[in-house]
Structures are given as structure tokens and as C-alpha cells.
C-alpha positions as CSV (number, residue, x, y, z in Angstrom):
1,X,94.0,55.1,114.0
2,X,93.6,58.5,115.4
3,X,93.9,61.7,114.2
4,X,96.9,62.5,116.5
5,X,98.9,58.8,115.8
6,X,97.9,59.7,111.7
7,X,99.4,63.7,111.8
8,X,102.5,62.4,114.2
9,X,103.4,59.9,111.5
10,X,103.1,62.3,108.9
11,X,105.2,64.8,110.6
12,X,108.4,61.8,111.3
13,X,108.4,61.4,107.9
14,X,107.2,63.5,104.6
15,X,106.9,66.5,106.7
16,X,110.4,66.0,107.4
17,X,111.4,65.5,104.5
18,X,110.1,68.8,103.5
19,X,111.5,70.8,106.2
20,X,114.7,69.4,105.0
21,X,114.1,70.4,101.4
22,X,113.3,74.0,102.7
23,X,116.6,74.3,104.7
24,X,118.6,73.1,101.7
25,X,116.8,75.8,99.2
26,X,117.7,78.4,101.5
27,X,121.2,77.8,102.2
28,X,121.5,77.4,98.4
29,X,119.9,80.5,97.3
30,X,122.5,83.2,97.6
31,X,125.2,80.8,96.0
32,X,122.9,80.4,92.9
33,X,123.9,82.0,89.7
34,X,123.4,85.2,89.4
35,X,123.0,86.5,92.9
36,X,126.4,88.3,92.8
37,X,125.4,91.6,92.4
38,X,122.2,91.3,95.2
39,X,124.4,90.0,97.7
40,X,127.3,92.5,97.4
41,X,124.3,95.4,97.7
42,X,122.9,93.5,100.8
43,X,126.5,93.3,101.8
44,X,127.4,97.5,101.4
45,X,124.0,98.7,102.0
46,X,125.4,99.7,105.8
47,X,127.9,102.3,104.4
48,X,125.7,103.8,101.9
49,X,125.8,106.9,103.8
50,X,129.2,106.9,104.9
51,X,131.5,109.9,103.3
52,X,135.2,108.7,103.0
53,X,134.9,106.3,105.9
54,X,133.9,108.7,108.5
């Protein structure tokens, strides 16, 4: 077997896998506990220097 038939089959299957993993973590991670507060700062930080909507 060669090196390119031994990587391809790793990457049609664990590292798959993984890159699925990844994708789930990250969609997850602002709905975790706790990440109210960061993600209405990330979500205002644009008008932090706004005065009175102008």
C-alpha cells in the first residue's frame, strides 16, 4: 500500500470524522452556558462610540 492510498483512506474516514467534530464544537460554542454576556458585547461593540444614536 502506498503512502498516498494509506493518507487518502485516513482522510475518507477518521479525518472526517474529526472535521465533523470541529464543525459541531463551533457551532455550539456561543450557545453554551454562560456565553450570554460575551456574545451581547461582541454583538454592541459596533455602537460603543455612538452618542444617542447619532
Amino acid at each position: 500500500m502506498s503512502v498516498y492510498e494509506t493518507l487518502r483512506h485516513f482522510a475518507d474516514s477518521w479525518a472526517l470524522v474529526a472535521m465533523f467534530v470541529v464543525f459541531l464544537t463551533l457551532c455550539a460554542w456561543p450557545f453554551r452556558p454562560g456565553a450570554h454576556k460575551q456574545n451581547n458585547t461582541a454583538a454592541n461593540s459596533i455602537f460603543k462610540d455612538e452618542i444617542h444614536g447619532e
